[in-house]
Short mmCIF file of the C-alpha atoms (twelve columns), coordinates in Angstrom:
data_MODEL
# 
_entry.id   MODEL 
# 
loop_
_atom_site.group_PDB 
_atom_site.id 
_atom_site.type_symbol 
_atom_site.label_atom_id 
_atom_site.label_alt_id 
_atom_site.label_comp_id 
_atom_site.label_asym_id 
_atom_site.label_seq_id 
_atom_site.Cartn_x 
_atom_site.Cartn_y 
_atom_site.Cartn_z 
_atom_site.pdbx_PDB_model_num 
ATOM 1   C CA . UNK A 1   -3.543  -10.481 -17.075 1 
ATOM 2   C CA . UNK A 2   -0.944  -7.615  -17.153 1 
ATOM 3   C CA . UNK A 3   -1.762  -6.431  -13.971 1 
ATOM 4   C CA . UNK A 4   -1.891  -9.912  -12.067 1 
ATOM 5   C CA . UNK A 5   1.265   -9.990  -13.323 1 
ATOM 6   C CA . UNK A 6   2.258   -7.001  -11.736 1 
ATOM 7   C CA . UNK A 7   0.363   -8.149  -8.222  1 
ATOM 8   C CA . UNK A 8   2.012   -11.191 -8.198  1 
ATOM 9   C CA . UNK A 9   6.047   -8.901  -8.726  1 
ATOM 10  C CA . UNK A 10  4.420   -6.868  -5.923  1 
ATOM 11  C CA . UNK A 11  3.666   -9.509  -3.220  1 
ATOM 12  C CA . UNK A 12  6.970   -11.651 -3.972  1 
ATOM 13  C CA . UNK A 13  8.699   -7.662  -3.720  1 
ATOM 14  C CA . UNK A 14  6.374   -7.388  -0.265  1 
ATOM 15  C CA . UNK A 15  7.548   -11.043 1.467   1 
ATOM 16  C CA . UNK A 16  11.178  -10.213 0.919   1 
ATOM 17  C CA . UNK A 17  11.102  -7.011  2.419   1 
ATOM 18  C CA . UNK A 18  8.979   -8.637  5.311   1 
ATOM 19  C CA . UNK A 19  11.704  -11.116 5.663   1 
ATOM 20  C CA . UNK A 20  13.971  -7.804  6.869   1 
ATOM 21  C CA . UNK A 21  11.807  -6.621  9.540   1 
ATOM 22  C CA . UNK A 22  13.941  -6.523  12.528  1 
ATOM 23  C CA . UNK A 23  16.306  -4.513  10.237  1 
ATOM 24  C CA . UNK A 24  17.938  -1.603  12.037  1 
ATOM 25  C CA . UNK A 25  16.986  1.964   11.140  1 
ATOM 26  C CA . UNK A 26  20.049  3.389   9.154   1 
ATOM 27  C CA . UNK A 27  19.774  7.021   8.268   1 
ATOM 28  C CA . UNK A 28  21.744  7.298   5.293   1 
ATOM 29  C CA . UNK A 29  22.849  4.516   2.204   1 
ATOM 30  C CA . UNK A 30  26.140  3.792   1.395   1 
ATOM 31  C CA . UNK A 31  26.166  6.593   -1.439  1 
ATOM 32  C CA . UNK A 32  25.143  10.077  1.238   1 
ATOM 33  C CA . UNK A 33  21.453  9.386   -0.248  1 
ATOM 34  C CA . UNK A 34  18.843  9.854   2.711   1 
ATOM 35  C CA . UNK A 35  17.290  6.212   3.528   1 
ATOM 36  C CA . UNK A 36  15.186  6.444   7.164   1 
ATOM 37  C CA . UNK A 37  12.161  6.101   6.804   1 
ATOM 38  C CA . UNK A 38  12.247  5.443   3.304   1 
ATOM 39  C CA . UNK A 39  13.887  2.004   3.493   1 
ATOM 40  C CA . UNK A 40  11.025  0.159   2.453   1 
ATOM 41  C CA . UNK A 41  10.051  2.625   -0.624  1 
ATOM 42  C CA . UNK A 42  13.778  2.410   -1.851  1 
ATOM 43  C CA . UNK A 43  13.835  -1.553  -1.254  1 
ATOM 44  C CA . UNK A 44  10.620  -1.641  -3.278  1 
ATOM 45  C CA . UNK A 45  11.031  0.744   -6.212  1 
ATOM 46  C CA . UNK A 46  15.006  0.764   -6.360  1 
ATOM 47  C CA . UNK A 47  14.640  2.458   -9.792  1 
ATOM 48  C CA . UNK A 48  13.089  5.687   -8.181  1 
ATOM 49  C CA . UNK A 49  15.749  8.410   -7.380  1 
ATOM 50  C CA . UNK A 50  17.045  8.510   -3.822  1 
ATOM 51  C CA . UNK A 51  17.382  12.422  -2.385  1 
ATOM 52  C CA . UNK A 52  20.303  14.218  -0.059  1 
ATOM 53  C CA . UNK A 53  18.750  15.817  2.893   1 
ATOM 54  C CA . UNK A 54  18.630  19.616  2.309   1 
ATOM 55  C CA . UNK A 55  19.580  20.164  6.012   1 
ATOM 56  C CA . UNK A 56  19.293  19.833  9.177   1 
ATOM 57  C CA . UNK A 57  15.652  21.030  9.320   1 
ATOM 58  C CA . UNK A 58  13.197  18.699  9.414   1 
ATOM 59  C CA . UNK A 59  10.536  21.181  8.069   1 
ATOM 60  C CA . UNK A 60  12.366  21.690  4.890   1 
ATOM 61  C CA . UNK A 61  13.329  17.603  4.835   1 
ATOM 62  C CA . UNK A 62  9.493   17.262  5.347   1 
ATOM 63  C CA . UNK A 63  8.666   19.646  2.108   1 
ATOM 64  C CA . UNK A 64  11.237  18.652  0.111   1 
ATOM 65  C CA . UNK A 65  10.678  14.568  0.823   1 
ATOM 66  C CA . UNK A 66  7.035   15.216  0.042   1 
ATOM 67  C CA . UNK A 67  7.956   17.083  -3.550  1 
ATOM 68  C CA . UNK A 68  9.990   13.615  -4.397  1 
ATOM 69  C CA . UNK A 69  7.046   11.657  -3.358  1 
ATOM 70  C CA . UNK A 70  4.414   13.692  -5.586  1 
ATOM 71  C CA . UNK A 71  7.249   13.654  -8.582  1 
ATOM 72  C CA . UNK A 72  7.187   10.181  -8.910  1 
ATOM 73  C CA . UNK A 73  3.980   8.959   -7.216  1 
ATOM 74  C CA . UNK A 74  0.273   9.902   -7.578  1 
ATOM 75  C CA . UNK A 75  -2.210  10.341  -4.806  1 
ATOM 76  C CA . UNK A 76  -5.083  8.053   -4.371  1 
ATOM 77  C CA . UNK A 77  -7.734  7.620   -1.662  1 
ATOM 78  C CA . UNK A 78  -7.388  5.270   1.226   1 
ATOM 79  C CA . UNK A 79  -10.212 3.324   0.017   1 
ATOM 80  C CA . UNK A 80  -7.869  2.574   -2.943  1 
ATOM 81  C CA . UNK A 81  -4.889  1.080   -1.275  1 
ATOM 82  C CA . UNK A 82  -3.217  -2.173  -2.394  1 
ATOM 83  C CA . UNK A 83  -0.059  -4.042  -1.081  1 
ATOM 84  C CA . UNK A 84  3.033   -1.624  -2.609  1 
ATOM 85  C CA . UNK A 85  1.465   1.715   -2.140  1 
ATOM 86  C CA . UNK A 86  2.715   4.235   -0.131  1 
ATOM 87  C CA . UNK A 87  1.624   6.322   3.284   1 
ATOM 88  C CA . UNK A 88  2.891   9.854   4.105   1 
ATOM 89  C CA . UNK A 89  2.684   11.382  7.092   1 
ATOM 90  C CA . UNK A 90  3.794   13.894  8.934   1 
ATOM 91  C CA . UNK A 91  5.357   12.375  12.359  1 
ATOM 92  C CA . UNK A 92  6.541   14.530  15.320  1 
ATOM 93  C CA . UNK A 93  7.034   17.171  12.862  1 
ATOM 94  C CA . UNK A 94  9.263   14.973  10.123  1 
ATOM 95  C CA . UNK A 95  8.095   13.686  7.031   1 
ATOM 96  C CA . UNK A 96  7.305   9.483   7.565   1 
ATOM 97  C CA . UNK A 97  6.709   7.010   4.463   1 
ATOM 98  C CA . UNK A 98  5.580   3.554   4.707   1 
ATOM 99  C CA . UNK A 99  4.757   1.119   2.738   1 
ATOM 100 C CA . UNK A 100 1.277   -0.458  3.010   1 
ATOM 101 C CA . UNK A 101 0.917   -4.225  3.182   1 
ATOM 102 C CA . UNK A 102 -2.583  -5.836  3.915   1 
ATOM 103 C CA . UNK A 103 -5.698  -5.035  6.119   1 
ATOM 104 C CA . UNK A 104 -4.656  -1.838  7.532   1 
ATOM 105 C CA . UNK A 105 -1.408  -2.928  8.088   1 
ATOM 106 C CA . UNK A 106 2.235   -1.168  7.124   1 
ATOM 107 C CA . UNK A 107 5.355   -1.727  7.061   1 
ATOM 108 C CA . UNK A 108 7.857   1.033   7.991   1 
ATOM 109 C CA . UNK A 109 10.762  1.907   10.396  1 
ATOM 110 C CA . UNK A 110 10.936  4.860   13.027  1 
ATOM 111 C CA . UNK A 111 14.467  6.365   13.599  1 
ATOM 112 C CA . UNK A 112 16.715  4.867   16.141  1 
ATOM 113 C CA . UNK A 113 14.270  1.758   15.743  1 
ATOM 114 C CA . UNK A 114 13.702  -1.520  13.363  1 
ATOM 115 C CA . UNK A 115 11.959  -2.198  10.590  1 
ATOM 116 C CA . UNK A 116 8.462   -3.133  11.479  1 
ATOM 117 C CA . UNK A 117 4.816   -4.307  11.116  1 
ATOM 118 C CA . UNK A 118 2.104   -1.553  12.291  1 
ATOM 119 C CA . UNK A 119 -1.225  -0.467  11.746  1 
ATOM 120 C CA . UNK A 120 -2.064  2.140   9.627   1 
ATOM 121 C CA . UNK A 121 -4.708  3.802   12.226  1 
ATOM 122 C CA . UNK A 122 -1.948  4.453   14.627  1 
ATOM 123 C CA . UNK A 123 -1.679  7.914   12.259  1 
ATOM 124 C CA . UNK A 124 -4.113  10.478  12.370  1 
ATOM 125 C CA . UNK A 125 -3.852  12.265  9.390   1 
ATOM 126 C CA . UNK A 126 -1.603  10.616  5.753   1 
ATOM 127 C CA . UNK A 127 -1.917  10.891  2.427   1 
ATOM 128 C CA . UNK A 128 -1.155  7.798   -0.111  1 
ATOM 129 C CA . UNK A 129 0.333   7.160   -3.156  1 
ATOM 130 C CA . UNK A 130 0.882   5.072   -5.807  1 
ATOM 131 C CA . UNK A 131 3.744   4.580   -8.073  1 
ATOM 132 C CA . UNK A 132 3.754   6.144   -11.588 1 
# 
């Protein structure tokens, strides 16, 4: 019952942040933090830390993104994936999060762009992750 519980937080969490797609991309919150890409993760797990971007290199953003990810998330297989969990990728060479939503579909935003519906095939290679 616990975790239907937790399902049910998770979908009501997943229609409110569908009700912002159409959002525009904002690089950084009101407190410096980096958002991006990582809109949807922060607007889902508000309680995880938020990160400064190191610089202006997106290799090192890329690296030290993916450290916060593995901190505070575990990696599971595609095959596992359930509304809430989380796709990385590595996007014209920058770090890209999403959030997955249902049937192959995700929900992320692409800088100078909107928060959006897409389809998780459109990248080639991503790891996911699940909140600890």
């Amino acid at each position: 019952m616990h975790k239907c519980i937790e399902r049910n937080d998770m979908n009501k969490k997943i229609e409110l942040l569908l009700a912002d797609v159409g959002r525009p991309y904002e690089m950084l919150n009101k407190d410096g933090t980096y958002q991006g890409c990582f809109y949807p993760v922060q607007f889902l797990y508000p309680e995880k830390p938020k990160y400064k971007l190191r610089s202006k290199n997106d290799d090192k953003n890329y690296f030290y993104g993916l450290s916060k990810i593995k901190k505070h998330f575990i990696e599971i297989t595609p095959a596992e994936l359930q509304a809430g969990d989380i796709i990385v990728t590595k996007f014209r060479d920058e770090l890209h999060v999403a959030v997955y939503f249902e049937f192959g579909k995700i929900i992320h935003v692409f800088r100078e762009h909107t928060l959006q519906i897409g389809r998780l095939k459109m990248f080639k290679e991503y790891k996911c992750y699940r909140v600890i």
